[in-house]
C-alpha positions as CSV (number, residue, x, y, z in Angstrom):
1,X,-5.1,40.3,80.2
2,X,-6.7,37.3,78.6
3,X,-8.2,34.5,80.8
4,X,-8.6,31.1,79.4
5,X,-10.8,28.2,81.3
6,X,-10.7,24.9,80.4
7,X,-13.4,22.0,81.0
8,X,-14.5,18.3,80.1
9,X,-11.8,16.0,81.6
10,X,-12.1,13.2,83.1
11,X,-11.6,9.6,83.2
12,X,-12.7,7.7,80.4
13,X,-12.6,3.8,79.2
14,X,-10.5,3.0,76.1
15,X,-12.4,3.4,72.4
16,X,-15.1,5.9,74.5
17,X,-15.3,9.5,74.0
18,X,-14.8,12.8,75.6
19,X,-15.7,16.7,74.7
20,X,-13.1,19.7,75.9
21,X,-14.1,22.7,76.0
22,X,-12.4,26.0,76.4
23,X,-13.9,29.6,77.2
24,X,-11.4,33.1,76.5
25,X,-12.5,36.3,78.4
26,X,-11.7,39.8,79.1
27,X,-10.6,42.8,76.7
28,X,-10.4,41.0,73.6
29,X,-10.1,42.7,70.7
30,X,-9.7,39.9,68.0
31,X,-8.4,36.2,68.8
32,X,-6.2,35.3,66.4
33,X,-5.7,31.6,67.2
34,X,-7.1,28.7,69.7
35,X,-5.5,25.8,70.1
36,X,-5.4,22.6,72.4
37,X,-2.2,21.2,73.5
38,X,-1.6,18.0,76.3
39,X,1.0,17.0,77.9
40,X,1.4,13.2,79.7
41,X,3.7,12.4,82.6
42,X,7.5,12.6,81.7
43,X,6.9,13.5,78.4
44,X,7.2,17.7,76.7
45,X,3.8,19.7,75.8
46,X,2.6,18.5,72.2
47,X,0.4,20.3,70.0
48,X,-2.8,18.3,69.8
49,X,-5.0,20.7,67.6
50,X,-5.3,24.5,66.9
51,X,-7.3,26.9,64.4
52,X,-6.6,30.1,63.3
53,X,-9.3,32.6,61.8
54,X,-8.3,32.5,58.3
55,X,-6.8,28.8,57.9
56,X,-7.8,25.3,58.6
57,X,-7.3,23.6,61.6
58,X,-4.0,21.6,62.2
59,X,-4.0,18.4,63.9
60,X,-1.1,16.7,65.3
61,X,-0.2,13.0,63.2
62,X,-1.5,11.0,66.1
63,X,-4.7,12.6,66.5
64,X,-5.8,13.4,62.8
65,X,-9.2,11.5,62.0
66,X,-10.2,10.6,66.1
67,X,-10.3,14.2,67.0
68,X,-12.1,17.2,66.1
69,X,-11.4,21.1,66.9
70,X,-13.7,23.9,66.5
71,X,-14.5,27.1,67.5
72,X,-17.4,29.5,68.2
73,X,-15.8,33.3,67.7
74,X,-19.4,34.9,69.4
75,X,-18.7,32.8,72.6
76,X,-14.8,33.2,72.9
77,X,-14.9,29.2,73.0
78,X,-13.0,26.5,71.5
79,X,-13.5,23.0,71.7
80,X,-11.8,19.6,71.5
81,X,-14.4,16.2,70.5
82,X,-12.2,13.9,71.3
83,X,-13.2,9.6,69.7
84,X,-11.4,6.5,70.1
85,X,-9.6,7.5,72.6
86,X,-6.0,5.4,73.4
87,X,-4.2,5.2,76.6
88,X,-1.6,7.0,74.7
89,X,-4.4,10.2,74.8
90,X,-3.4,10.1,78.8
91,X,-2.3,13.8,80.0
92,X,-2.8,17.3,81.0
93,X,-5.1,19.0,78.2
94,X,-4.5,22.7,78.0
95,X,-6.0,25.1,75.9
96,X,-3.9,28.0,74.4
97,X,-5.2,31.2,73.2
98,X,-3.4,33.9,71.2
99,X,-5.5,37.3,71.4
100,X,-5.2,41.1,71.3
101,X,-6.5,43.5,73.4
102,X,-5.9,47.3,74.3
103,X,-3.1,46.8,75.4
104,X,-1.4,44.4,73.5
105,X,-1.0,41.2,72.5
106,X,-1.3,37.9,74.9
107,X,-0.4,34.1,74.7
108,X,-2.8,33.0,77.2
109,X,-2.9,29.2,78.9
110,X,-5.5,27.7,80.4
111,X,-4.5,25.7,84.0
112,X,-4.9,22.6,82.3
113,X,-8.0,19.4,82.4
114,X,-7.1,16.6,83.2
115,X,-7.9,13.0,80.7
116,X,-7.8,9.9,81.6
117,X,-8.1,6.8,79.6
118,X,-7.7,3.3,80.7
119,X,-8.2,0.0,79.0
């Protein structure tokens, strides 16, 4: 089993700033991919961000140049800086974790962070 903990949400004024981060634990062998994805009332989970060991990181179109992802392989830990931040930022951040272990391969999520933004 992978575990995946997500924290840094919160409520946070338009234009301001906020910093996810996101901790993977147990048996891990090698973690292939972390990634942050959000998803805001009514609407289906997006892909906001992810990196891979070997590639660069992909941002979504309406993220590209306010956030930033990156990732520290020795602590397990991925993070999200997120700038200029919109009301349309407004959702349910999880963090997503693709991993092997002894026993396999997992697709881990996080329970989720809630942010915030209001003008």
């Amino acid at each position: 089993q992978v575990q995946v903990v997500e924290s840094g949400g919160g409520l946070v004024q338009t234009g301001g700033s906020l910093r996810l981060s996101c901790e993977a634990s147990g048996r891990i062998r090698e973690i292939y991919e972390m990634g942050w994805y959000r998803q805001a009332p009514g609407k289906k989970r997006e892909l906001v961000a992810r990196t891979t060991t070997y590639t660069n990181p992909v941002y979504s179109d309406s993220v590209r140049g306010r956030f930033t992802i990156s990732r520290d392989d020795v602590a397990r830990s991925v993070y999200l800086q997120m700038n200029s931040l919109q009301s349309d930022d407004t959702g349910v951040y999880y963090c997503n974790v693709r991993a092997t272990t002894r026993t396999g391969d997992f697709n881990s999520w996080g329970q989720g962070t809630q942010v915030t933004v209001s003008s």
